[in-house]
N, C-alpha and C positions, 0 to 999 in steps of 0.2 A: 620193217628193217630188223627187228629183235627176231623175228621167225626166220629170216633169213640170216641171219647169225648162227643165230640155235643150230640151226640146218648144218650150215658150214661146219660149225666145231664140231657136229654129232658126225659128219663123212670124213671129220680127218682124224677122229680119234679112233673110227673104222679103220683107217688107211696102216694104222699101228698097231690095233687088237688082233685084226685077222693076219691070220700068220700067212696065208697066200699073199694077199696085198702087200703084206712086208716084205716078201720075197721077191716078189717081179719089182716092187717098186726102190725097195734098196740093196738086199742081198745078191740078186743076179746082176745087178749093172757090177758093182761097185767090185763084186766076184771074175767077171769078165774083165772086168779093167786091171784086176792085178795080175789075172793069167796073161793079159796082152801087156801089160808092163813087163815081167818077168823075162815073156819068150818070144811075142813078136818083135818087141826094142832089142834083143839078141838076134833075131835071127837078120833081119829087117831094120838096120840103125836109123835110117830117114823115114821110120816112119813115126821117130819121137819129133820129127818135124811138123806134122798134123795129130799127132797122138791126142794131144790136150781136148780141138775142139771135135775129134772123132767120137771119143770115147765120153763125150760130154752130151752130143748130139743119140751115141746110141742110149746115152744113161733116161733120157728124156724120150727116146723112140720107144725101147722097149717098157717103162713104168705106163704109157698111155696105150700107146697099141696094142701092147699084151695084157694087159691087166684090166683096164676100163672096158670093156664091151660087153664084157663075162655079166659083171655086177648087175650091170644097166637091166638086162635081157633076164638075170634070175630074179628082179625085181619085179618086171613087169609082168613073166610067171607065174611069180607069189601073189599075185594081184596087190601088191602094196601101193601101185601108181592109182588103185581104182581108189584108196584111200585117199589118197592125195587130192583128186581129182574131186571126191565126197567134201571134202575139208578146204575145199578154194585153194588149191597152190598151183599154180599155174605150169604150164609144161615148160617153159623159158627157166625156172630155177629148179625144177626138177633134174635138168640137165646139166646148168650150169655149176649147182653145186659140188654133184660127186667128178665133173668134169677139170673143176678149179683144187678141188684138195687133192686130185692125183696128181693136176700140174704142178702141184705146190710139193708135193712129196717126191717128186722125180724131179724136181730140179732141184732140191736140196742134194739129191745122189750128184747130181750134175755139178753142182758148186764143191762139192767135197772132191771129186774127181778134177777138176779147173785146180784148186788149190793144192794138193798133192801131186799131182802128175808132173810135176818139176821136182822137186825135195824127192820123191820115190825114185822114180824113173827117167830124170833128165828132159822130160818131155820139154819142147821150147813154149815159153812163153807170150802170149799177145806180146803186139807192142800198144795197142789203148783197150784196156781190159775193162772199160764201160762198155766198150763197143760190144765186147764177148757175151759178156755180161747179157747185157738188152739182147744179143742177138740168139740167142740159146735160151732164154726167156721166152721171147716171141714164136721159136721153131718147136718149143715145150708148149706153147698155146694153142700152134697148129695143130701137130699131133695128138694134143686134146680133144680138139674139134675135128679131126677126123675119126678118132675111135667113138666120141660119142655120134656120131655120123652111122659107124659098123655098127653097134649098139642097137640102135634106132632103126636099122633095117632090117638087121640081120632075123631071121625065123626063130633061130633058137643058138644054143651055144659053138653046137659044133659048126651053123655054118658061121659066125664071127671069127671061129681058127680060120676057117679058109682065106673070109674077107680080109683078116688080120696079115697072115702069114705074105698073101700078094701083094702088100706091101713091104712087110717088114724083110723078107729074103732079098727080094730086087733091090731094096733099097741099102743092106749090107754088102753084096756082093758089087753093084754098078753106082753107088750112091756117093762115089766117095770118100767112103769110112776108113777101108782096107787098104783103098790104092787110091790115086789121083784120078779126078777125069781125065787130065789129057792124056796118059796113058791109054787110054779105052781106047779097043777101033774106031776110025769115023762114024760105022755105021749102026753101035751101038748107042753111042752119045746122043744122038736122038731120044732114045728111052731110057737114057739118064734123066734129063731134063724133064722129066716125067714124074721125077720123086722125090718128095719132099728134103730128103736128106741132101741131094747132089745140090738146091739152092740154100741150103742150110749152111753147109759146106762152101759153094763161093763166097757167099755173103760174110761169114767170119772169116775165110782167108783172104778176101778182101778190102774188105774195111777193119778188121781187127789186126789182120795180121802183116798188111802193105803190101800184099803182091802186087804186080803190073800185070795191067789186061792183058799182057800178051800172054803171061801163064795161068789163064782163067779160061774154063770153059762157057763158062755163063756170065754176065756184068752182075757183077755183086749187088749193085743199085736193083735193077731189073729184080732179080731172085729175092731181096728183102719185100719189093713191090707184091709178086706173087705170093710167099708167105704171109703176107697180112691179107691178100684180096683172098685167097683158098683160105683164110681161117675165119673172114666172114660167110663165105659161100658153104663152108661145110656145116655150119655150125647154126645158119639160116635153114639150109635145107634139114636138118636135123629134127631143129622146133616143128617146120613144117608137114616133116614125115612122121612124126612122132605119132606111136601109137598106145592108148592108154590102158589097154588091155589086148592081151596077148589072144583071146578067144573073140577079138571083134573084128568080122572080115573087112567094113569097111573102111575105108582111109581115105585122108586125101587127094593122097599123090601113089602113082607105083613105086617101087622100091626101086625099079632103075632111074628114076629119077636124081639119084644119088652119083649117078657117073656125071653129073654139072657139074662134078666140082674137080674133075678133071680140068675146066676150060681154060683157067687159071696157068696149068703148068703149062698148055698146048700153046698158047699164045707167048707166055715167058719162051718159054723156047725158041718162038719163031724171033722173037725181043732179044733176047741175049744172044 
């Protein structure tokens, strides 16, 4: 338990030395949120209607998807994991660790964003702000477990941008964030419910924030469902796929073995 401490404080006080880490995981959300304070809530008044938990969910989307995959992959590089692996520490905290102190440093962006985005910009507030709370918590867990997922398969850096970007673009432009689901065409909303952010988004707007089914694209319930079940399914196959040096052709599993954790959102959708 003390090595895994040691562990943990030694990846979070990384999370604050490196000046990249610091950047993706507090100065670029917390930078977007005042440009989208300033000019969307001018341009676009209703959108300080979901501003709160938008720009809360991206503060948490983009500290894990863009930031966690990079590390993981120059780790395994530098052959440090073959250290690890010399010295008994198993691949389940290997992961876990730098996977929980990025969670842990994007959702502090995320909290800081929840509690200003009113007092700044008028954003509207939860009406049960445990709900929010726990529920942006949990959507900051996923996205952890999906980036150390890109991490773990990815060959080398530039293809994790790729892995990274497929989701994080669909998921700002159809996700929710920007505009409502129900807005979307019918026949996009299908592959909304494909991405993390769009049940991110029912689930706070509707358990935090009291909408009524009828202004939901997905059942809040349903979309929290899927959020826990894709954050154990990413985060299993990850341990699974996990490779401990980057020059050893064998593995367990192939690397598309990583699209299971699609199943999760395929079924929510057919669910909500």
């Amino acid at each position: 338990m003390t090595a895994l401490m040691n562990h943990f404080a030694y990846e979070l006080k990384t999370g604050l030395r490196n000046p990249m880490q610091l950047f993706i995981n507090y100065l670029f959300p917390l930078g977007f949120f005042a440009m989208m304070g300033l000019v969307m809530a001018e341009i676009n008044p209703f959108f300080r209607d979901t501003m709160t938990p938008a720009l809360a969910i991206f503060a948490v989307m983009a500290g894990t998807i863009l930031g966690l995959p990079t590390p993981l992959i120059e780790s395994r590089e530098a052959g440090v994991y073959r250290s690890f692996k010399i010295n008994g520490v198993p691949a389940t905290a290997i992961l876990a660790m730098p996977t929980l102190t990025t969670v842990f440093h994007c959702f502090s962006a995320a909290v800081i964003i929840m509690l200003t985005s009113g007092p700044l910009f008028k954003g509207v507030a939860p009406d049960n702000w445990l709900a929010m709370v726990l529920l942006v918590a949990l959507s900051a867990v996923n996205f952890g477990a999906l980036a150390a997922l890109i991490g773990v398969v990815s060959h080398d850096s530039r293809a994790s941008v790729l892995w990274s970007q497929l989701i994080f673009l669909p998921s700002m432009l159809l996700g929710g964030l920007m505009m409502p689901l129900d807005i979307l065409p019918s026949s996009v909303q299908p592959v909304a419910a494909l991405l993390p952010t769009s049940h991110a988004m029912q689930a706070i707007l509707g358990l935090a924030y009291g909408h009524e089914p009828s202004t939901l694209v997905l059942d809040p319930w349903v979309s929290v469902g899927v959020l826990g079940v894709s954050t154990l399914v990413a985060f299993g196959l990850a341990i699974y796929l996990f490779n401990w040096d980057s020059r050893n052709q064998s593995r367990r599993g192939h690397p598309l073995m990583a699209l299971l954790v699609l199943l999760p959102y395929v079924i929510g959708g057919f669910l909500g």
